[in-house]
N, C-alpha and C positions, 0 to 999 in steps of 0.2 A: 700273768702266768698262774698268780692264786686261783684266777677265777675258772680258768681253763681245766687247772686241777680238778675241782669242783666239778667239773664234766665229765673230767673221766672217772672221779670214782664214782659219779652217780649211773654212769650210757649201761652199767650190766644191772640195774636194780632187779631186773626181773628175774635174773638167778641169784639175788642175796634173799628176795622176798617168796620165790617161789621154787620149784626143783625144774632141773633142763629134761627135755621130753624132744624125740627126732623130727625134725622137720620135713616136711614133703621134699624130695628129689625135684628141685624147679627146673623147668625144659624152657631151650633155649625160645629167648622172644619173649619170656611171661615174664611180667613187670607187676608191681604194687605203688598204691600209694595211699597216705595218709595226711591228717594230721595231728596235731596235741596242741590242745589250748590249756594254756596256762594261767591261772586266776589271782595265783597267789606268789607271785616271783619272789625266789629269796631275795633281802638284802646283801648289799655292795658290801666287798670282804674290808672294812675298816684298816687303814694301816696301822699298826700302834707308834704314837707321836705323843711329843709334848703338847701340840695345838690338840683344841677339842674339836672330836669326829666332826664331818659335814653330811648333811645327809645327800644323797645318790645325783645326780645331776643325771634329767632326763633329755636327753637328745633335743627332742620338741619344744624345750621347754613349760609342756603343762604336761598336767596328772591324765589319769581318765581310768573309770573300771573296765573299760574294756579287756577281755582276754587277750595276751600275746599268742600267736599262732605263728609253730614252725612247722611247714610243709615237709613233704619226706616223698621222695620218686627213688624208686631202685627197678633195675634193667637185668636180665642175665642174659649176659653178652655173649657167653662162648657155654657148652655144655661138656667140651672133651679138654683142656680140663674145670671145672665146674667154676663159671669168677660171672659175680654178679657189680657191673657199676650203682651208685648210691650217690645222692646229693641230698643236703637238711637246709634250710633255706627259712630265714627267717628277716626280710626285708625291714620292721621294724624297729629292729636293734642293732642292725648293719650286718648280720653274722651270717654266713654260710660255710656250709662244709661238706667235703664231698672222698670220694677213693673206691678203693674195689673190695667187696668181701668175698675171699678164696681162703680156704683153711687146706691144710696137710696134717693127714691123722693118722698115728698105729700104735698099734696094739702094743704095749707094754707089759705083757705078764696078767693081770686083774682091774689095770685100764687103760684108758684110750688117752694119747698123748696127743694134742693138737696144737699146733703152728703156724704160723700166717704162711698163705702161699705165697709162690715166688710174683704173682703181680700185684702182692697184697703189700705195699707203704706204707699202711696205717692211714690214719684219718690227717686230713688237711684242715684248719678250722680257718678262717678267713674272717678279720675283724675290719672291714671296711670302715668304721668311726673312728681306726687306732690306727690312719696310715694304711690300711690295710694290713695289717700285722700279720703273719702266717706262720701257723704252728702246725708240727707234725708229731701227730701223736703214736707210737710204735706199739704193737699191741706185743705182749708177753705171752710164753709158750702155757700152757694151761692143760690141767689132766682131767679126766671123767671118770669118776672111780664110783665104787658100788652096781658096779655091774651083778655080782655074782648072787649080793641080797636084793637087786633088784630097788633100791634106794640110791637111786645118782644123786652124787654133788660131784661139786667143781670145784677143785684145788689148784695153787697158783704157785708156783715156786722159779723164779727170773728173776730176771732186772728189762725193764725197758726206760723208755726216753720220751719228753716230750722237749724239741727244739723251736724256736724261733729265731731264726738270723739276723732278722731286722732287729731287735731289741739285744741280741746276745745274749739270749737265755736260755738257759737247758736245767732240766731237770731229770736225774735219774731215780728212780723206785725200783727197790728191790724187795721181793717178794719171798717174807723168807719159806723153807723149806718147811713142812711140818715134821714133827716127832711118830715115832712109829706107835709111841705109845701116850696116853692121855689124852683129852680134847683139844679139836683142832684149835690153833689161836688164830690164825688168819693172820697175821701179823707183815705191816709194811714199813719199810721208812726210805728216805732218799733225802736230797739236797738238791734246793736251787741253786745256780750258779753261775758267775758269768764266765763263756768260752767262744772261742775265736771260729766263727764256721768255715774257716779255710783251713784250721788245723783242729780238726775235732778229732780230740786225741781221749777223750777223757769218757771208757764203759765201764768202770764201776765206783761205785760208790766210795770205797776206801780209797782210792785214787787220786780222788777230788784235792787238790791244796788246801786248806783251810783258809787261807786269807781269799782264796775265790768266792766262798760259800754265803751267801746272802740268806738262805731262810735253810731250816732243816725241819723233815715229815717227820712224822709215826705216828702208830695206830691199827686198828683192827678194821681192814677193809670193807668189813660185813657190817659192822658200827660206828665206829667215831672216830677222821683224821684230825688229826693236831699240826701246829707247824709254830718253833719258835725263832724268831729272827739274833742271830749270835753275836760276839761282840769280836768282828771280823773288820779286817780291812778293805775288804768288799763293801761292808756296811759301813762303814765311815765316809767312803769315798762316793756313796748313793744320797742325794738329796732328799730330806723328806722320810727318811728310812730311819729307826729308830733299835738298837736291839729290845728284847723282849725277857724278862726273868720270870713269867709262867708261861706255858703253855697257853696257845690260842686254840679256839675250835678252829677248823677248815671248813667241813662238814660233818652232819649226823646222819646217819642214814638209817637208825633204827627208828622215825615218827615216819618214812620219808615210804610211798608208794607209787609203783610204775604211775604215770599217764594214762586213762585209755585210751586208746586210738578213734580216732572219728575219719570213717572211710566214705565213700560213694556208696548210693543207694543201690542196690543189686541190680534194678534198670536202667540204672548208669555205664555200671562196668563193660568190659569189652570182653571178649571171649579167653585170652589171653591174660587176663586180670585177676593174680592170685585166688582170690578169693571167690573168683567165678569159675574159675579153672577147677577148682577142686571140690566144691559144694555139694557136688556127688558123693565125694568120698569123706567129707568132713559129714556130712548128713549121717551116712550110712555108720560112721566109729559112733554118733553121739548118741542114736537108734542101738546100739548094741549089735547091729548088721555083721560082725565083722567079716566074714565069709562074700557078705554083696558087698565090702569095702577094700578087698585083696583083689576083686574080681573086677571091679573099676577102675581101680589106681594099674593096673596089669591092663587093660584096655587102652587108659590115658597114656602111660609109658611103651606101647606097642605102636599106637599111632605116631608118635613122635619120630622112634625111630624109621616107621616107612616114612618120615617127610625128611629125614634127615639122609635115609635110599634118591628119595626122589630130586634132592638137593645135590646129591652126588651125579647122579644120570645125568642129570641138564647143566653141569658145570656152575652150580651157581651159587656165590655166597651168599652166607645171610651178612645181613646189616642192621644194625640196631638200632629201632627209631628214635629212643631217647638218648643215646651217645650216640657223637661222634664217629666212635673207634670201638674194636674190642676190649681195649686195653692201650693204655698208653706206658712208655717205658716208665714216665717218673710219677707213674701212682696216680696220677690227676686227672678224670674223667671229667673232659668239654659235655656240655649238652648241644644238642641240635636245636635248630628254632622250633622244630617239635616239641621237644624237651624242655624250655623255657617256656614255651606257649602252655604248656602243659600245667606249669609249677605258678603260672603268670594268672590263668583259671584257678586253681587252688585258691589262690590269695585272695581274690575272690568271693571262692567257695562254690563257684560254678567247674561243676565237675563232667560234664558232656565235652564228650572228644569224637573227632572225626577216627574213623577206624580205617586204620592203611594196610592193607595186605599186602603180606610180605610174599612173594613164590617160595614154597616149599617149606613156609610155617606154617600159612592161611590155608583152610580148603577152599 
């Protein structure tokens, strides 16, 4: 669960280390993909015990400098209302994870309030080395403020959850509220804890029983989680589990920067392939064009809708080449053997794909 945490408060690094900026309106059928190699893997979260630490046990049992590489394919599956499927896939350390990203936004006075859409579950992480372990991570309602100075950031004020059933472990974070006045703190804390997934009874923090409680969070989202293990009856009754009388690190995330993305070479991509799709318009903003880049993006978005006219005429749905479904009810997007075959090239690193025309995407 430690380590999982560790996930999520790193997956927004690119809005702690950078400001949020609008993204292209993606039309139905247009897919991305990537990857991120990784050179430098943190180490394994140490439990505090009386034995002395071991160090990480690799899968393979040998070392190697080789980069870890986890792939990334996303689909947008439906365009009325906007839900893109997502899979991260990372075959050497057993880990994938997958779900849909659909937000719901409005205007609150001086900024925009954003909330997972109704097919939006949150993230699924899958630990195929642990059992398959399966955790679902809830994502928290989240605000956009500085509209008016024209300097956005992003403030957080919830509670969300990340559960596992297999293990019976959940963990709530609450996000506290900021002050109207002074610097923001950013400020989070929650508790891990064990609960019964047939009776999850248990959305806030204060809630929790204390002899449930196995570890407890805080800290400053944008910098540094801590988590110290208490001297609970939870914790007596866990093997190996030790309480803790300072504060542990979790993570730091003020040394800590995005990944860059390592995509297909633009001879690669397909027509339908974010970053080809839009290359016109991204060209034209980086030229200072903006006039022949309003003028584009209003061509691109005119054509879409005559194929989504011409999709209506001839009764016919679309269908997604890398999922399954449009959406499934319990959050979890299948891939198609497109979709696997796809993520199965990545791995790879052969990135050449046969191009399937869809009626009424493709011309």
């Amino acid at each position: 669960m430690l380590e999982v945490l560790r996930f999520w408060f790193t997956k927004d690094l690119k809005y702690v280390k950078g400001k949020p900026c609008k993204p292209y309106n993606s039309t139905l059928g247009e897919f991305f993909r990537c990857q991120w190699e990784v050179t430098e893997p943190a180490p394994s979260i140490s439990q505090p015990s009386k034995a002395p630490p071991q160090p990480p046990a690799d899968p393979s049992g040998e070392t190697s400098d080789k980069p870890v590489r986890i792939s990334f394919l996303t689909e947008q599956t439906s365009h009325h209302p906007p839900v893109s499927a997502y899979w991260y896939d990372c075959p050497e350390r057993g880990i994938f994870a997958r779900g849909y990203d659909q937000i719901s936004a409005k205007f609150t006075g001086t900024s925009v309030r954003v909330v997972p859409g109704m097919y939006n579950r949150g993230i699924f992480i899958t630990l195929a080395n642990r059992d398959n372990e399966e955790y679902q991570l809830i994502h928290p309602a989240a605000s956009l403020g500085g509209l008016l100075r024209g300097s956005l950031y992003i403030s957080v004020a919830d509670t969300c959850s990340v559960t596992c059933p297999k293990t019976g472990l959940k963990c709530l974070l609450t996000y506290v509220e900021e002050s109207w006045f002074g610097k923001a703190q950013n400020r989070v804390h929650g508790l891990i804890f064990r609960y019964d997934p047939n009776d999850d009874k248990y959305t806030r923090v204060k809630d929790v029983p204390d002899k449930d409680v196995l570890v407890k969070i805080e800290g400053c989202w944008q910098e540094q989680i801590t988590y110290t293990i208490p001297k609970t009856t939870a914790v007596k009754e866990t093997a190996g589990l030790e309480p803790t009388s300072d504060k542990q690190l979790l993570i730091d995330l003020q040394p800590l920067l995005p990944v860059p993305k390592v995509t297909p070479p633009y001879e690669e991509q397909l027509p339908h392939e974010s970053r080809w799709f839009w290359k016109d318009v991204t060209n034209a903003i980086q030229e200072k064009r903006y006039s022949d880049a309003t003028r584009i993006k209003q061509d691109l978005e005119q054509a879409q809708r005559d194929k989504a006219a011409k999709r209506k005429e001839l009764n016919v749905e679309f269908k997604p080449r890398f999922f399954t479904t449009v959406t499934e009810p319990n959050g979890k997007p299948e891939l198609t053997e497109y979709g696997k075959a796809t993520l199965d090239k990545m791995h790879k690193q052969t990135y050449q794909l046969e191009h399937i025309p869809e009626l009424g995407v493709d011309e």
